[in-house]
C-alpha positions as a printed NumPy array, in Angstrom:
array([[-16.667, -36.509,  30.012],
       [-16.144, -39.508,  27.211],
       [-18.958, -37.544,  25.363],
       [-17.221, -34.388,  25.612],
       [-14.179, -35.531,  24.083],
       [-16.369, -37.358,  21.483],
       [-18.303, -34.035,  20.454],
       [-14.958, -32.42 ,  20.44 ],
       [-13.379, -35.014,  18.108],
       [-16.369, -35.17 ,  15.71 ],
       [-15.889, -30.742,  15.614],
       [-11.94 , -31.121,  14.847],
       [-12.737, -33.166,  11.75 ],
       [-15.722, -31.122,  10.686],
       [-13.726, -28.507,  10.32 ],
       [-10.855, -30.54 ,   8.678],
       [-13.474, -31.756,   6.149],
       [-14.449, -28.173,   5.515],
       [-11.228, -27.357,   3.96 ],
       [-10.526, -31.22 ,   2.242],
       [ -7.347, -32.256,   1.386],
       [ -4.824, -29.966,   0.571],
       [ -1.858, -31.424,  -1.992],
       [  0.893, -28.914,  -2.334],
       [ -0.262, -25.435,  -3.021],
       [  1.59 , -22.968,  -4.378],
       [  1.129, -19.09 ,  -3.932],
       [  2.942, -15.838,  -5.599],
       [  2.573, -13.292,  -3.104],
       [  3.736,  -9.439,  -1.788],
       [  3.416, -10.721,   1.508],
       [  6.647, -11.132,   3.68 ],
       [  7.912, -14.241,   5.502],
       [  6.904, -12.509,   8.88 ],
       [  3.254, -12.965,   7.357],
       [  3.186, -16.22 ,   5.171],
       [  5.29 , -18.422,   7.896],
       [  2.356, -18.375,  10.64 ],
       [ -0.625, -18.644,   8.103],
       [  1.948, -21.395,   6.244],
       [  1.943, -22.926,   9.711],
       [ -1.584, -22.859,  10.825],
       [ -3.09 , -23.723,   7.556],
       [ -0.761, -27.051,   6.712],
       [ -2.025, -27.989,  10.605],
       [ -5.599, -27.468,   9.636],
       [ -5.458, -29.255,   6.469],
       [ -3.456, -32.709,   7.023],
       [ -1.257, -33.448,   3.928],
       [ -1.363, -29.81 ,   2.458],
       [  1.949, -28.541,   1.933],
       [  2.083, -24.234,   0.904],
       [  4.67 , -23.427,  -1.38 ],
       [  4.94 , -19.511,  -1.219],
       [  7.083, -17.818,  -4.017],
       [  7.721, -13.953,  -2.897],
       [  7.178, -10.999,  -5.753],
       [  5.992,  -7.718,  -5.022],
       [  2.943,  -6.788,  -6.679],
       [  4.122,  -6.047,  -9.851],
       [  6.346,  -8.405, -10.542],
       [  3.774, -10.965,  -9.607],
       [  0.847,  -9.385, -12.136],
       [  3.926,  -9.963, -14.673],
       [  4.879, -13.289, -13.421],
       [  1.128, -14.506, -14.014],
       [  1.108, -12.962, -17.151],
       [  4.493, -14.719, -18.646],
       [  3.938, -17.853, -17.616],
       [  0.   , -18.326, -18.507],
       [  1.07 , -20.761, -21.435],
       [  2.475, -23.007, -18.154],
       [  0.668, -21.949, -15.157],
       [  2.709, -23.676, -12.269],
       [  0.514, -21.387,  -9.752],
       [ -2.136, -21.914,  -7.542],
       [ -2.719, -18.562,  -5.888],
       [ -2.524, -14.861,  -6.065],
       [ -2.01 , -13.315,  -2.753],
       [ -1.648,  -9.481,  -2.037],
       [ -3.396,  -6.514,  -1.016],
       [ -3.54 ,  -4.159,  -3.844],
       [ -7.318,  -4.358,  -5.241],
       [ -6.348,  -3.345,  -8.462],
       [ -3.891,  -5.733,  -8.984],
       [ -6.805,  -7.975,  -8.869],
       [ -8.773,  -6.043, -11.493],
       [ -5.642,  -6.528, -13.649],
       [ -5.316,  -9.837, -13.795],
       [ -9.182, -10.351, -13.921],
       [ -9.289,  -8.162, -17.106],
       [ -6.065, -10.313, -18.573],
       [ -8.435, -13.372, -17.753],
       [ -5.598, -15.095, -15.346],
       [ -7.91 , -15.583, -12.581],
       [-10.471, -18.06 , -12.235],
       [-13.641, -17.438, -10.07 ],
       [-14.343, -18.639,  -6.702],
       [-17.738, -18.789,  -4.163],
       [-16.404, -19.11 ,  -0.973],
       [-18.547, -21.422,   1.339],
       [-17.396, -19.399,   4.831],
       [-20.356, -17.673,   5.889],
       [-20.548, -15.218,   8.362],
       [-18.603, -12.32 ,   6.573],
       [-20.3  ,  -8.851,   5.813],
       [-20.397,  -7.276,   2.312],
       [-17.875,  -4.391,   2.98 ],
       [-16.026,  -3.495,   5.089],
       [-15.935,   0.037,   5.906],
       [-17.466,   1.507,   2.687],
       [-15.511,  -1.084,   0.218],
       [-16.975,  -4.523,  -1.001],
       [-14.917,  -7.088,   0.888],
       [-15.501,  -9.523,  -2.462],
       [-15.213,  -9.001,  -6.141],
       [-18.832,  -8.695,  -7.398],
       [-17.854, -11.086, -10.329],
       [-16.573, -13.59 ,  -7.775],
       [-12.524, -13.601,  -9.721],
       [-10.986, -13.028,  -5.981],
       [-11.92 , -12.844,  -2.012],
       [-10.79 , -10.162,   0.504],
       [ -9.495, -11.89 ,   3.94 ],
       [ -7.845,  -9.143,   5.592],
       [ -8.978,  -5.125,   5.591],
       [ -5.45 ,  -3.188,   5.04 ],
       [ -5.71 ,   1.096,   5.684],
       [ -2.772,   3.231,   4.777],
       [ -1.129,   6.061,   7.245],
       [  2.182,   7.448,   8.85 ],
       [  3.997,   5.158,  11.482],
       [  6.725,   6.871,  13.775],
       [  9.129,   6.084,  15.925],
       [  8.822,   7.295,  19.722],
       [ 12.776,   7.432,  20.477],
       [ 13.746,   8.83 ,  17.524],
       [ 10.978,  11.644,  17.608],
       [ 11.434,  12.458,  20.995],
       [ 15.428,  12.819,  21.07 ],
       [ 15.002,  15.03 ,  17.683],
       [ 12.413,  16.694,  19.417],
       [ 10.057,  16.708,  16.636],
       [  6.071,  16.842,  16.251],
       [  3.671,  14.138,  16.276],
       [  2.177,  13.774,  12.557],
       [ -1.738,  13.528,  12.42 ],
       [ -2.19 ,  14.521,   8.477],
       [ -0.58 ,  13.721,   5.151],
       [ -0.027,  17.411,   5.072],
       [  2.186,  17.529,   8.838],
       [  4.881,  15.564,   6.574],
       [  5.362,  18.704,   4.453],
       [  5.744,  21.042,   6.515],
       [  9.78 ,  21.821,   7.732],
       [ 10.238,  20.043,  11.155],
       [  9.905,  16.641,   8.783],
       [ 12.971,  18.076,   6.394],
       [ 15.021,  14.775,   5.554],
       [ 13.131,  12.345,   8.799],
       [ 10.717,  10.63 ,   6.362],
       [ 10.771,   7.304,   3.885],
       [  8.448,   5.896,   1.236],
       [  8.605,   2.927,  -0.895],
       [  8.301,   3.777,  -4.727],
       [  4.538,   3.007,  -6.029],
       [  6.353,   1.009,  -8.875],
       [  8.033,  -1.172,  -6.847],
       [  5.366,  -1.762,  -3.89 ],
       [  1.269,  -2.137,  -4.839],
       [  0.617,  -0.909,  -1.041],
       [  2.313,   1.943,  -1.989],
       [  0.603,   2.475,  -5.409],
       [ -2.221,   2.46 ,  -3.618],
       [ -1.566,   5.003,  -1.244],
       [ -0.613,   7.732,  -3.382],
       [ -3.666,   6.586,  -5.642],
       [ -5.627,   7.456,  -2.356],
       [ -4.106,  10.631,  -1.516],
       [ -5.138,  11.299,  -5.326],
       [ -8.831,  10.275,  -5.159],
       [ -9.468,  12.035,  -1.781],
       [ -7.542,  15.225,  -2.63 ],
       [ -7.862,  15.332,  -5.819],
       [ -5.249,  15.019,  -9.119],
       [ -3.732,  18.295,  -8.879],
       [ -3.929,  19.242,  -5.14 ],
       [ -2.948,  15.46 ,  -4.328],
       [  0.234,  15.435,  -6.348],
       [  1.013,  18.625,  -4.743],
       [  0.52 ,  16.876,  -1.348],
       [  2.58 ,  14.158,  -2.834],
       [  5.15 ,  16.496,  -3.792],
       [  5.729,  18.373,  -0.78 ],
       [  6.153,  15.546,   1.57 ],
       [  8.337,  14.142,  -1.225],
       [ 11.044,  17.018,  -1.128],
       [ 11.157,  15.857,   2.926],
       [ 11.769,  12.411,   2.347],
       [ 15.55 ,  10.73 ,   3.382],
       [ 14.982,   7.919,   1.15 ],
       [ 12.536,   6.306,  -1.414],
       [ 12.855,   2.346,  -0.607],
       [ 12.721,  -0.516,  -3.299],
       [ 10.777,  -2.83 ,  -1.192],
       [  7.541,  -1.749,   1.042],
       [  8.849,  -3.49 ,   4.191],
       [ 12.149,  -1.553,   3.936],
       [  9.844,   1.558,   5.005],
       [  8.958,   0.42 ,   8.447],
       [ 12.292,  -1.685,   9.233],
       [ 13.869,   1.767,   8.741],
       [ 11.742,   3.427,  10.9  ],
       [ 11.472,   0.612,  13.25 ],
       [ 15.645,   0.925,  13.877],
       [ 15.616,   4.058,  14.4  ],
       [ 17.521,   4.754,  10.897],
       [ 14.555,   7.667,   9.959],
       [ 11.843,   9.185,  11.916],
       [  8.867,   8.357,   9.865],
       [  7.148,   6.148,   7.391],
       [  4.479,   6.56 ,   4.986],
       [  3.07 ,   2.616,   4.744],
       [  0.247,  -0.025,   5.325],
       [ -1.47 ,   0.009,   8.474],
       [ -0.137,  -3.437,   9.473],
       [  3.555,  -2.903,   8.95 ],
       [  2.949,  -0.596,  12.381],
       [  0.727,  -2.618,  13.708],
       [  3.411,  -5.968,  13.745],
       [  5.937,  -3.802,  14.314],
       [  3.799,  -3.07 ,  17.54 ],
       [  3.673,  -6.852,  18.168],
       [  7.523,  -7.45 ,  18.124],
       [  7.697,  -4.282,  20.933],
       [  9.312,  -1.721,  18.801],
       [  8.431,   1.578,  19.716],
       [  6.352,   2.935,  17.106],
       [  3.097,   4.86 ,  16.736],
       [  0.717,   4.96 ,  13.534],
       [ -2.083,   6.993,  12.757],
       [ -4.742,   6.974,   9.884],
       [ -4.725,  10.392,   8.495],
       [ -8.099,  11.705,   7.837],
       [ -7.951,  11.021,   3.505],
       [ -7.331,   7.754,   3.921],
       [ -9.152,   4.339,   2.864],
       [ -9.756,   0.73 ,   4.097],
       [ -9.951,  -1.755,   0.934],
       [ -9.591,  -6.012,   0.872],
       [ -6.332,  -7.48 ,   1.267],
       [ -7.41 ,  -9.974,  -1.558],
       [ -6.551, -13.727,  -2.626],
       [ -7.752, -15.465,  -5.671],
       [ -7.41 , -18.788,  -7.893],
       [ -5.191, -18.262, -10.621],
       [ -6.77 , -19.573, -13.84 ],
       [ -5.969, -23.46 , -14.876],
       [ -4.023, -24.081, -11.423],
       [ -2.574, -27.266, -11.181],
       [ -4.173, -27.931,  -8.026],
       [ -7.759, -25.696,  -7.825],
       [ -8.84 , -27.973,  -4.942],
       [ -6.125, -27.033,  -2.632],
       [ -6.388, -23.369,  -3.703],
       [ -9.946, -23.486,  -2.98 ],
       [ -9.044, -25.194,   0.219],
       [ -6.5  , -22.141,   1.316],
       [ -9.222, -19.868,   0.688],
       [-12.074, -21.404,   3.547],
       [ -9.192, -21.85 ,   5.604],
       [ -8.166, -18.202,   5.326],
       [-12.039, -17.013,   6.02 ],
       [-12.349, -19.421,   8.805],
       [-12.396, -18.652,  12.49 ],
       [ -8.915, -20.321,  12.685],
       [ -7.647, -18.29 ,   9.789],
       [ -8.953, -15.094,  11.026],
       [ -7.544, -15.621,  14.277],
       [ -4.127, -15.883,  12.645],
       [ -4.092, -12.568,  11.52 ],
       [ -3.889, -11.178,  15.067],
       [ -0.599, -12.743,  15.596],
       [  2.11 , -10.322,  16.952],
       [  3.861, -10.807,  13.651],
       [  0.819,  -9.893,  11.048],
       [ -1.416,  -7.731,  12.73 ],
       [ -3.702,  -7.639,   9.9  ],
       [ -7.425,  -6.524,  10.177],
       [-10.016,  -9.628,   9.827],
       [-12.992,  -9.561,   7.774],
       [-15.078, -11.479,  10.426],
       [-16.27 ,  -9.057,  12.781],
       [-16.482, -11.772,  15.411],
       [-12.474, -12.431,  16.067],
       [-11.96 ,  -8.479,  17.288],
       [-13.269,  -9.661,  20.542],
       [-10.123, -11.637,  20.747],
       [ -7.803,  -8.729,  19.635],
       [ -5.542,  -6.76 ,  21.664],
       [ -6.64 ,  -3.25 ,  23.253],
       [ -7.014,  -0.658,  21.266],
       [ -6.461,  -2.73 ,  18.081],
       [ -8.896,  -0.969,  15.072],
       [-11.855,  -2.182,  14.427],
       [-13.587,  -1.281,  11.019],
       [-17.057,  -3.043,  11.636],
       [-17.291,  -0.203,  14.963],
       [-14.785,   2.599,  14.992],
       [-16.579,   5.188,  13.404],
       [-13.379,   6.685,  12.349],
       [-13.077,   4.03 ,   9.658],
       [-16.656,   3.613,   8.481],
       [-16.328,   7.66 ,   7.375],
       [-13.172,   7.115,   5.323],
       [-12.78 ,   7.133,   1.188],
       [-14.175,   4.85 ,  -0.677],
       [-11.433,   3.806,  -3.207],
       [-11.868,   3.701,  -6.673],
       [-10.732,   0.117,  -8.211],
       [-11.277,   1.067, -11.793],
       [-10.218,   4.366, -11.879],
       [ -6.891,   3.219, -10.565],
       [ -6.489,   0.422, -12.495],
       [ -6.864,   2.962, -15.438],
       [ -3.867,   5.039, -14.525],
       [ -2.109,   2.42 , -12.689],
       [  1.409,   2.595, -14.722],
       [  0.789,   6.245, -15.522],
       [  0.921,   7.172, -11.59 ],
       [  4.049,   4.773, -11.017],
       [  6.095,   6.461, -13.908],
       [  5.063,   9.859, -12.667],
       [  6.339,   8.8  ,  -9.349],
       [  9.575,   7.98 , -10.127],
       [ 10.151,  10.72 , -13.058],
       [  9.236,  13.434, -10.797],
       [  9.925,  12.062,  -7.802],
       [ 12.206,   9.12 ,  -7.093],
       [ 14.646,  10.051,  -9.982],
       [ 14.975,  13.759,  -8.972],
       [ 14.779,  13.335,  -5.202],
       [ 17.938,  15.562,  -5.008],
       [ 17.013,  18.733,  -6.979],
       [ 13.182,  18.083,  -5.335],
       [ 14.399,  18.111,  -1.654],
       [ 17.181,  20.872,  -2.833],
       [ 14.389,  23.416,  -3.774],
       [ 12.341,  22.288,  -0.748],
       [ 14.769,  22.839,   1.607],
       [ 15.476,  26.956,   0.015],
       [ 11.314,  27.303,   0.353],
       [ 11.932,  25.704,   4.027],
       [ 14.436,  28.583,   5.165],
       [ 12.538,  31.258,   3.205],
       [  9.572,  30.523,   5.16 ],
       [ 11.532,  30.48 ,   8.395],
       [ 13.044,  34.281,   7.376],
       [  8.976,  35.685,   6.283],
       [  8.11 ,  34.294,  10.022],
       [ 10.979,  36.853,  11.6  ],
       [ 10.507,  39.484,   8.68 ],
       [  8.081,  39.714,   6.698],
       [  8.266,  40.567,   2.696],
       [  5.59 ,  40.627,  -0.015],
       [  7.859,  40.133,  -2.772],
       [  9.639,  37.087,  -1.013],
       [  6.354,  35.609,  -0.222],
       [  5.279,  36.011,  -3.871],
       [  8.44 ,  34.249,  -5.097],
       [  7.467,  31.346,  -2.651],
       [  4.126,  31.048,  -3.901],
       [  5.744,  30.157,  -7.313],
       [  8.156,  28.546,  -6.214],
       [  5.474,  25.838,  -4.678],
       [  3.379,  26.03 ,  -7.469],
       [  6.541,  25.483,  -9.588],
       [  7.262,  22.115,  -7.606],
       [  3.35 ,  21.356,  -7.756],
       [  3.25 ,  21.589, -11.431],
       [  2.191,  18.315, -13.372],
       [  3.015,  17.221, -17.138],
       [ -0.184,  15.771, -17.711],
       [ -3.946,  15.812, -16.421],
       [ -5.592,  13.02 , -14.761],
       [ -8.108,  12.932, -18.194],
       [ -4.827,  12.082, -19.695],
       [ -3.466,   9.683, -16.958],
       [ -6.571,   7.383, -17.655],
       [ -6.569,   7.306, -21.037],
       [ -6.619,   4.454, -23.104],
       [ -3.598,   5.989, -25.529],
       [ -1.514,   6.471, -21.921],
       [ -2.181,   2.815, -20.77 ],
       [ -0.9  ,   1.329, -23.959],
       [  1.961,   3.553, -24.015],
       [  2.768,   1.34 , -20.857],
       [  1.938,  -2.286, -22.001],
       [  5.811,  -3.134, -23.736],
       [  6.59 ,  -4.724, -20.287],
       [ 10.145,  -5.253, -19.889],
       [ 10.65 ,  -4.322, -23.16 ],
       [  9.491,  -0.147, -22.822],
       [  7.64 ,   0.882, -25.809],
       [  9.134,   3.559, -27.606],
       [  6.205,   6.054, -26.574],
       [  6.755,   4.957, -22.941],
       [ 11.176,   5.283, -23.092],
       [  8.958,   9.134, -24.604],
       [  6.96 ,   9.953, -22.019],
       [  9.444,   9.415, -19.262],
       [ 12.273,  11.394, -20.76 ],
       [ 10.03 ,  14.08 , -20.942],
       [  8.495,  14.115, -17.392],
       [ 12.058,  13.432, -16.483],
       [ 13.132,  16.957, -18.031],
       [  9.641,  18.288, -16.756],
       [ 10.762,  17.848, -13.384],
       [ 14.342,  18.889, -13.753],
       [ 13.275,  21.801, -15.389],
       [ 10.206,  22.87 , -12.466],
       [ 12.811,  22.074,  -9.584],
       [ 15.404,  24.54 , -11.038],
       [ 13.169,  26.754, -11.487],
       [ 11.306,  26.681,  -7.984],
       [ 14.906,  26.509,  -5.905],
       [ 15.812,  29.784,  -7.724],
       [ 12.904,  31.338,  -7.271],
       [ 13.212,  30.347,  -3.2  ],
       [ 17.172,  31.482,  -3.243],
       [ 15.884,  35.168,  -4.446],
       [ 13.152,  35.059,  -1.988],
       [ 15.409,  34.821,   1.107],
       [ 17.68 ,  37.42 ,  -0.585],
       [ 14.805,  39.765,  -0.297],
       [ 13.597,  38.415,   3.344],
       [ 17.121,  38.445,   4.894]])
C-alpha cells in the first residue's frame, strides 16, 4: 500500500513538473466565462502558483487588440477558434512560435492539420459548425426538423432563425466562409442569402445565438458545434446537427510575441494538450471536441467523435489562406447586404414565400418566371470572389477604426446594391402573386 501511495505521489509531481511554474498568465480570448472558468480552474490546480488572467474580446477585436498594443505587449496568449485569425496575426508577426512537448496527438483531425506547419500556434479543441434547435419551441410551432443549410430557406423557417454577424463573431466568419468554399462564391451567398431573409435577428455576440435559442426566444440557430453541445450539458432542450457542407478545423492557442511571461504561456499550452486538459473539455459547460483521441472513451453517449465517425472524416477541408484573403471583404458584404438591410431582405423573402405557396394551389408560368428573378435578384452579388481576394480589396480594409476612404466607398455602394436588388426582387414577387391569385 505505502508504495502505492509513493508511486502515486512521485506521478502527481511528474506531471506538475511537466507544466513548471506558472506566474500569472494572461490570455485575450473569444471564449466565454462558461468555458475559461473550468479550464481557469483546472489549470491554476495543475500548476501550483499560476494564476490565469483572461481578458474577453471577440475575435476581432482581439486580432486588433494585439495589433495596438504590440509597442507594449501586456499579453501572454491568444485563445480562439477561428484559424484564420491565427494566420493574421502570424502574417502581422504578433505571434511567437511554439513546439509543444505533449505527445500523443495526431496530425489532423478530420482532414485539417491540428497544428500550424510553421509552429506560430497549437489546435487543442476540434470546433464544426451546424444548426442547433430547440425541441419545445419546434414542436409547439409545429415546424420541421432542419438537416441542411438549405432546410433554413425554405418557408416553414420564415422569421424562427438567428445568426451572429461574421464581423462581430470569428465562429461565425468562419461559417459563412465554409458555406462559401463548399458551395461555392455565387451559389453559397445565395444559400447565405436565402436563409438570411428567414432570420428574426442577426446577434452582436456569437453566444447570443444559442442563449436565444436555448430560451425559447427563436426556434433555431446557425452556430459552433459546442454552443449545442454545452447547452446539452446544462439540460436545455436542444438538438444540433452538422449539415452535410460543413468543416471541422483547430480551436487554436498561441504565444503572443515578446509576452511578459513565455514560460507560463508555454506552460498553459502542455496543460491544455494534457490528459487533464483534454478531459476538461468534456465538462457539461464546454463540450468541446479534444484533439487526443484517447479522452472520447470518457465522453458521454453519442458525443462526436472526429478520429471515428465517418461522418466527420468526409467533411470540407477549409481553406486558411483563402479566407484570410477575403476575410474583411466577406464581413462587410455580410452586413451591407445582409445585417443592414435585414428588413427589405426578409420583406422580399416573405412576397417569394406566399408566391410559392399560391404556384403550389395554381399554377402560372409567368408568376413562376417573375420568382425566378426575383431569387436571382436577391442572389445577386456586387463583386466576384477574384475580387474579394484581392490584394487592392484587402487594403481597402486595413484603416482599422479609422475606415479608409475606399472602404467608407465600397460599403455605400454594396449598401445601395442591396437596397436596390431587394426592391427590385419584392416587386417582382408582389406581381407574381397578382398573376397566381
Amino acid at each position: 500500500m505505502y508504495r502505492s501511495i509513493a508511486l502515486a505521489a512521485v506521478l502527481v509531481c511528474a506531471a506538475g513538473a511537466a507544466f513548471a511554474q506558472g506566474g500569472k498568465v494572461t490570455v485575450v480570448t473569444s471564449f466565454s466565462k462558461d468555458v475559461t472558468d473550468p479550464i481557469k480552474k483546472a489549470f491554476e490546480k495543475a500548476v501550483p502558483g499560476s494564476t490565469l488572467e483572461v481578458q474577453n474580446r471577440n475575435t476581432n477585436a482581439g486580432v486588433k487588440f494585439l495589433e495596438e498594443t504590440k509597442a507594449n505587449n501586456q499579453v501572454d496568449l491568444f485563445w480562439a477558434s477561428a484559424p484564420d485569425a491565427f494566420e493574421v496575426l502570424k502574417g502581422k508577426k504578433l505571434l511567437a512560435p511554439y513546439k509543444p512537448k505533449a505527445t500523443g496527438i495526431p496530425e489532423k483531425v478530420g482532414s485539417y492539420p491540428i497544428n500550424d506547419k510553421d509552429g506560430f500556434y497549437v489546435g487543442f479543441a476540434a470546433s464544426g459548425y451546424g444548426i442547433m434547435w430547440n425541441e419545445r419551441y419546434v414542436k409547439a410551432n409545429k415546424l420541421p426538423t432542419p438537416k441542411e443549410w438549405q432546410d433554413l430557406a425554405q418557408a416553414p423557417y420564415f422569421d424562427h432563425v438567428s445568426i451572429s454577424a461574421p464581423s462581430r463573431s470569428g465562429t461565425t466568419h468562419l461559417t459563412i466562409e465554409t458555406i462559401l468554399q463548399g458551395e461555392g462564391w455565387a451559389k453559397g451567398w445565395r444559400t447565405t442569402k436565402e436563409i438570411s431573409g428567414n432570420l428574426r435577428q442577426v446577434t452582436d455576440r456569437s453566444f447570443g445565438v444559442p442563449e436565444n435559442v436555448n430560451s425559447g426566444q427563436v426556434g433555431y440557430g446557425i452556430v459552433i458545434d459546442f454552443f449545442a453541445f454545452s447547452s446539452q450539458g446544462a439540460g436545455f432542450p436542444v438538438k444540433f446537427v452538422y449539415p452535410s457542407v460543413t468543416t471541422l478545423v483547430p480551436a487554436n492557442v498561441g504565444v503572443v510575441a515578446n509576452a511578459p511571461n513565455k514560460a507560463g504561456a508555454e506552460a498553459f499550452i502542455e496543460f491544455l494538450l494534457s490528459t487533464t486538459g483534454q478531459e476538461t473539455l468534456l465538462e457539461p459547460s464546454i463540450r468541446r471536441l479534444p484533439v487526443r483521441p484517447e479522452v472520447y472513451a470518457k465522453a458521454p453517449a453519442d458525443y462526436p467523435n472526429p478520429f471515428k465517425d465517418k461522418k466527420l472524416q468526409g467533411l470540407l477541408t477549409f481553406n486558411a489562406d483563402l479566407s484570410e484573403k477575403r476575410n474583411q471583404a466577406v464581413d462587410v458584404l455580410f452586413d451591407q447586404l445582409i445585417t443592414f438591410q435585414l428588413e427589405p431582405l426578409k420583406a422580399a423573402t416573405k412576397s417569394l414565400h406566399e408566391l410559392d405557396a399560391a404556384l403550389a394551389k395554381k399554377p402560372n408560368p409567368q408568376a413562376s418566371a417573375l420568382a425566378k428573378e426575383a431569387r436571382d435578384l436577391i442572389a445577386a452579388m456586387p463583386i466576384t470572389d477574384t475580387e474579394a481576394a484581392a490584394p487592392e480589396m484587402h487594403a481597402a480594409f486595413t484603416g482599422g477604426k479609422q475606415k479608409t476612404a475606399r472602404q467608407a466607398e465600397l460599403e455605400q455602394q454594396w449598401s445601395a446594391f442591396a437596397k436596390e436588388k431587394y426592391a427590385a426582387a419584392k416587386a417582382k414577387a408582389d406581381e407574381g402573386l397578382k398573376l397566381a391569385r
